[in-house]
C-alpha positions as CSV (number, residue, x, y, z in Angstrom):
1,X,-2.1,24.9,-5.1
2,X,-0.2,26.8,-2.2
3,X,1.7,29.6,-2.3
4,X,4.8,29.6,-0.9
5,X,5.4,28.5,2.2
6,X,5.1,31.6,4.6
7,X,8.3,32.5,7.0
8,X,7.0,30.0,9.7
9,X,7.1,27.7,7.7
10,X,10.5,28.3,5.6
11,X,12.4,26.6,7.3
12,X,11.1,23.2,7.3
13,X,10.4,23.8,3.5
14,X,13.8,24.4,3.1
15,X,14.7,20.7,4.4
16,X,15.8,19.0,7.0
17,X,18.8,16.1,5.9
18,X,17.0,13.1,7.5
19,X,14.1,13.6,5.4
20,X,15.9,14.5,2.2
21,X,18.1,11.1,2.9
22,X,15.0,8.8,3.7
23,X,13.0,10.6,-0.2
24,X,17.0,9.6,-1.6
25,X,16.6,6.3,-0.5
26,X,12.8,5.8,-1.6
27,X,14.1,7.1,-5.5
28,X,16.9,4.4,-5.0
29,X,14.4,1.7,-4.3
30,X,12.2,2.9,-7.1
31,X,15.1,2.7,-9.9
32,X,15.8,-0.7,-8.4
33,X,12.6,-1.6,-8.6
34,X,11.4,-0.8,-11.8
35,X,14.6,-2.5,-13.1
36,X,13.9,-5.8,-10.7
37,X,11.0,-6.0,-12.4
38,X,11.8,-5.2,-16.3
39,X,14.6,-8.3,-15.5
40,X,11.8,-10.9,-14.2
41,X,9.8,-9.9,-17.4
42,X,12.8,-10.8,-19.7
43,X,14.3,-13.2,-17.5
44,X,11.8,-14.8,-15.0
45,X,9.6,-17.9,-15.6
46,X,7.8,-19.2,-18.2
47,X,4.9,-17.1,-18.8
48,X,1.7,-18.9,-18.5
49,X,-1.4,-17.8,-17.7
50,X,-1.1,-17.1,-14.1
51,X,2.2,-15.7,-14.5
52,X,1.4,-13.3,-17.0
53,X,-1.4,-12.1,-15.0
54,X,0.5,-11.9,-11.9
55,X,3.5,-10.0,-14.0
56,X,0.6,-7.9,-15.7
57,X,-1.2,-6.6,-12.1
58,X,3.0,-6.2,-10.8
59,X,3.0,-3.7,-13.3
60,X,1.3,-1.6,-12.3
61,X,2.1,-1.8,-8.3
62,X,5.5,-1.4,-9.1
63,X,5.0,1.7,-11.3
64,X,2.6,3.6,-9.2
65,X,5.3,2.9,-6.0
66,X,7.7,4.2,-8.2
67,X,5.5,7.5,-8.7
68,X,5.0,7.9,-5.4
69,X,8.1,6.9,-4.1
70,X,9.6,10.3,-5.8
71,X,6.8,12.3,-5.3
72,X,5.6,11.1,-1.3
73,X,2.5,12.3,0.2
74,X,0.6,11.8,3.3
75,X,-2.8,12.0,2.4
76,X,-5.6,13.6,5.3
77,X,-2.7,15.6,6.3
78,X,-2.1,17.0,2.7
79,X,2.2,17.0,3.2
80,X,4.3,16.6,0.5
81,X,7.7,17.3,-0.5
82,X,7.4,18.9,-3.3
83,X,4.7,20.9,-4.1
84,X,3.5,20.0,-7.8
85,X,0.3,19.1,-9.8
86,X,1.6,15.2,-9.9
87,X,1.9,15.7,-6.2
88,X,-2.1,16.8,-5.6
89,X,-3.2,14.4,-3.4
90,X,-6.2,13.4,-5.7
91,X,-4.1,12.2,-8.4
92,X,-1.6,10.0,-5.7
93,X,-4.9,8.5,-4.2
94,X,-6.3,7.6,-7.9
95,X,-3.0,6.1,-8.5
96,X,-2.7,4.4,-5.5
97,X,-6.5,2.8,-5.3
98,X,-5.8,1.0,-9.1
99,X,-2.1,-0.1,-7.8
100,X,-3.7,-1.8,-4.4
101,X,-6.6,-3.3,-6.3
102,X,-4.0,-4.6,-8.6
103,X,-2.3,-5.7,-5.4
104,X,-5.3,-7.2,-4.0
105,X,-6.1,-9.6,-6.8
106,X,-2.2,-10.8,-6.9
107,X,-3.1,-12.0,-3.3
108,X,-6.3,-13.7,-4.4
109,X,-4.3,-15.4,-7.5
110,X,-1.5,-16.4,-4.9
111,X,-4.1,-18.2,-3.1
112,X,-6.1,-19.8,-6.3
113,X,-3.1,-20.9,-7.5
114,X,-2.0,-22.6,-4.2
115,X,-5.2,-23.9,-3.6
116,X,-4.7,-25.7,-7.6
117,X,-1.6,-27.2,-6.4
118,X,-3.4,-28.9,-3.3
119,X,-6.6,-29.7,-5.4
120,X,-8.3,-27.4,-3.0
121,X,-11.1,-26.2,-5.2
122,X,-13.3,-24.5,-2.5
123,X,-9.9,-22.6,-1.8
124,X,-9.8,-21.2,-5.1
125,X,-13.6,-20.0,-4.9
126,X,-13.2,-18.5,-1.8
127,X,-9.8,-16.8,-2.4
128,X,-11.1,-14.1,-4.4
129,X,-12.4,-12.7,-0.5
130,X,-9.0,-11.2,-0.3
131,X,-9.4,-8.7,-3.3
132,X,-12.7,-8.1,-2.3
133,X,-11.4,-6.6,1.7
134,X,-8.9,-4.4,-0.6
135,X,-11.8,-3.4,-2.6
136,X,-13.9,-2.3,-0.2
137,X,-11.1,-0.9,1.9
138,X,-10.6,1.5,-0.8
139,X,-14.3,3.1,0.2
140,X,-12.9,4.0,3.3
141,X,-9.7,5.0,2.5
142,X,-11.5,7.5,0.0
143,X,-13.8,8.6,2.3
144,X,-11.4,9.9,5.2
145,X,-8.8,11.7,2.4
146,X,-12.4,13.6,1.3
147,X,-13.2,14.2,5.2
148,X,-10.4,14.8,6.6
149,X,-11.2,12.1,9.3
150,X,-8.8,9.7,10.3
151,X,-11.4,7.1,12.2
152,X,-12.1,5.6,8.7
153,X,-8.5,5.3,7.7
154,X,-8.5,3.3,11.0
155,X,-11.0,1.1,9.6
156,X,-9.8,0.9,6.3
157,X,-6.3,-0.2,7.8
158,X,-8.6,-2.6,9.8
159,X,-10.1,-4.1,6.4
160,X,-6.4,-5.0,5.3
161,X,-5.6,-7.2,8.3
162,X,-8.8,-8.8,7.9
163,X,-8.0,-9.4,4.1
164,X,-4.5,-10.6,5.1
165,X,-6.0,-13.1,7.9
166,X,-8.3,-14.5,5.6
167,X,-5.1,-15.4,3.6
168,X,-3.5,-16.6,6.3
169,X,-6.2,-19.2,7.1
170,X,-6.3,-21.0,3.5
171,X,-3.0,-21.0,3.5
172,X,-3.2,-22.5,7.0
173,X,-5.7,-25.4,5.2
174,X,-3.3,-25.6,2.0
175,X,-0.3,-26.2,4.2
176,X,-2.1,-28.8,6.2
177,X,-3.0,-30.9,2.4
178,X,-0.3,-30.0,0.4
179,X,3.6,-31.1,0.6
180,X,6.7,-30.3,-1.3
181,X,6.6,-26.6,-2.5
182,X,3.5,-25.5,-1.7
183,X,3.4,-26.3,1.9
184,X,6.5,-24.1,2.0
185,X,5.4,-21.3,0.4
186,X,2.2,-21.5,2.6
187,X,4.0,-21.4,5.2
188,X,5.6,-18.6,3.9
189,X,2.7,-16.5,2.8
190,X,1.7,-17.6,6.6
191,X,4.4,-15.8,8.2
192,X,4.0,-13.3,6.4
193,X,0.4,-12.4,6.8
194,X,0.8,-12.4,10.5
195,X,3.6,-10.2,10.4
196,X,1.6,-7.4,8.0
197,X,-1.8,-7.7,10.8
198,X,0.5,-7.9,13.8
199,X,2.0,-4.2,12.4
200,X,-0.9,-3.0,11.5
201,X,-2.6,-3.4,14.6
202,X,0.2,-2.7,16.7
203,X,1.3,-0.2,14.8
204,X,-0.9,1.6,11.9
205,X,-4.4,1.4,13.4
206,X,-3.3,3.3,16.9
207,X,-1.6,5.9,15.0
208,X,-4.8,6.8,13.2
209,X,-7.1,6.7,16.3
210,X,-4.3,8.3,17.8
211,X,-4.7,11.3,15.4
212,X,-8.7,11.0,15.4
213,X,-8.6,11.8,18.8
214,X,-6.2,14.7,18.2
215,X,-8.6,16.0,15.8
216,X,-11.8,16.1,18.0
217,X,-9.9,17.3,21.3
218,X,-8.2,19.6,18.7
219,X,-11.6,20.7,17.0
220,X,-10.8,19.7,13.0
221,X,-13.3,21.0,10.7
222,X,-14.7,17.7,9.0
223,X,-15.5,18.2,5.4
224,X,-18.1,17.1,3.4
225,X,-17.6,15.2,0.0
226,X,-17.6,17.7,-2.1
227,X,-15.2,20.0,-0.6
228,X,-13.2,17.4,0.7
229,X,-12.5,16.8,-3.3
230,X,-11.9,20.2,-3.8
231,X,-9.4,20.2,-1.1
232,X,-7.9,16.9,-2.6
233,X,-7.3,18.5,-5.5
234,X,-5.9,22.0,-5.1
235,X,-4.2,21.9,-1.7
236,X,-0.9,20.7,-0.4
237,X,1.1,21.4,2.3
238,X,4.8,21.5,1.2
239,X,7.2,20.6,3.9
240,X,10.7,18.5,4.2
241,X,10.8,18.1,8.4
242,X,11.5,15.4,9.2
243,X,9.4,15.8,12.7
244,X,6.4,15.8,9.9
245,X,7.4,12.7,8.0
246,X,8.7,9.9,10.7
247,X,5.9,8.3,11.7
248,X,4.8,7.6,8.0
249,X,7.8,6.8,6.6
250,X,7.5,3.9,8.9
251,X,4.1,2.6,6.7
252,X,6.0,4.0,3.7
253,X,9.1,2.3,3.6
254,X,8.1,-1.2,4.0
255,X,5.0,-0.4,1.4
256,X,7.2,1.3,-1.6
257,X,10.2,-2.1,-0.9
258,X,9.0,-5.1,0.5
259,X,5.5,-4.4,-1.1
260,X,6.8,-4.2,-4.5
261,X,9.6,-7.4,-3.6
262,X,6.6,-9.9,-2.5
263,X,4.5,-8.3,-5.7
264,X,7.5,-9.5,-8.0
265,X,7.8,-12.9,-6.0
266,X,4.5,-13.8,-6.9
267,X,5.1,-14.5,-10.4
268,X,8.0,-17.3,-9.5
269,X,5.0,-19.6,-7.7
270,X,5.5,-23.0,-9.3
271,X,2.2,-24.5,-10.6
272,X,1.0,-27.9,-10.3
């Protein structure tokens, strides 16, 4: 853990209002939606099979945003805003690999289940591709916090919008065979699976290879995996700038709200 920060740094420890405001709003969110989702468990549909499952892997997304919704981090970079144990970057990454995963197969049971309604069965085999790009994203994602090197959180970013387009063409086929319901929320899930790989590729992917390249002109010490851990564990760089936050918080709004809102919505797909 870090001392305190020294008198460079006090300042920006101390806090800047923008970024205090932005962590107020991100506890708001959480409260709202841990409670969003303790209603839909009382109040929401029928609980079958698929919706328990799907209310079952929401969960855990929603809990683990929570976490880190109060607690933010940015991983490589080792910033948080508050400097505790349940802030140490190895524990938010844990966290956050089961929550995705969890996240991951809610997008491969979206697709089964769509795929059921339009009789599609080769659609449901093939759906379970999507967990398996947020699966193996994970590797990457794991292997640039330990590293410190920011190409593979390019790639893993990469391995998202590939998952997501994968989506995006089943739901493409299902649209086309289906009617009623289904087609809409196709069309739906459509939408938004190009919006999620137009901002990542716009958006996420440059700001990594953006800050890869910083790195070599800059000459970052690349760790290997075993101190990389190490430094996962025990280090954290405790700051509330703003300056140090912004480009982030644009990943981590969107992630900690609508992530959890289209986790919740999955439960309310009609069957059959």
């Amino acid at each position: 853990m870090n001392p305190c920060p020294d008198d460079r740094d006090a300042r920006e420890f101390r806090g800047d209002e923008r970024a205090l405001s932005w962590w107020r709003v991100l506890c708001g969110v959480a409260f709202v939606n841990v409670a969003a989702w303790i209603a839909v468990s009382r109040l929401g549909p029928s609980a079958d099979r698929y919706g328990a499952w799907q209310l079952s892997l929401s969960a855990v997304y929603v809990l683990v945003c929570a976490y880190r919704s109060v607690l933010p981090r940015v991983d490589l970079e080792r910033l948080v805003v508050f400097d505790t144990r349940l802030s140490s970057i190895a524990i938010g990454r844990t966290a956050a690999t089961v929550a995705e995963i969890c996240f991951g197969l809610q997008l491969g049971l979206f697709v089964h289940q769509l795929g059921a309604n339009a009789g599609l069965v080769w659609v449901q085999d093939v759906a379970w591709v999507v967990p398996a790009f947020v699966a193996c994203a994970q590797v990457f994602c794991w292997h640039s916090i330990l590293t410190l090197n920011h190409a593979t959180q390019a790639v893993e970013s990469s391995l998202w919008a590939c998952g997501a387009s994968w989506m995006a063409g089943l739901l493409a086929v299902v649209a086309l065979e289906a009617g009623g319901a289904t087609r809409v929320i196709a069309g739906v899930g459509i939408a938004g699976a190009a919006v999620f790989v137009g901002y990542v590729l716009a958006v996420d992917v440059p700001m990594y290879v953006r800050r890869y390249r910083v790195g070599r002109a800059t000459g970052v010490e690349y760790l290997d995996l075993a101190r990389g851990a190490r430094d996962a564990w025990r280090r954290r760089v405790p700051s509330r700038a703003w300056s140090r936050w912004k480009d982030d918080a644009l990943w981590l709004t969107p992630y900690f709200s609508a992530g959890v809102w289209i986790s919740l919505a999955f439960v309310f797909v009609p069957r059959g």
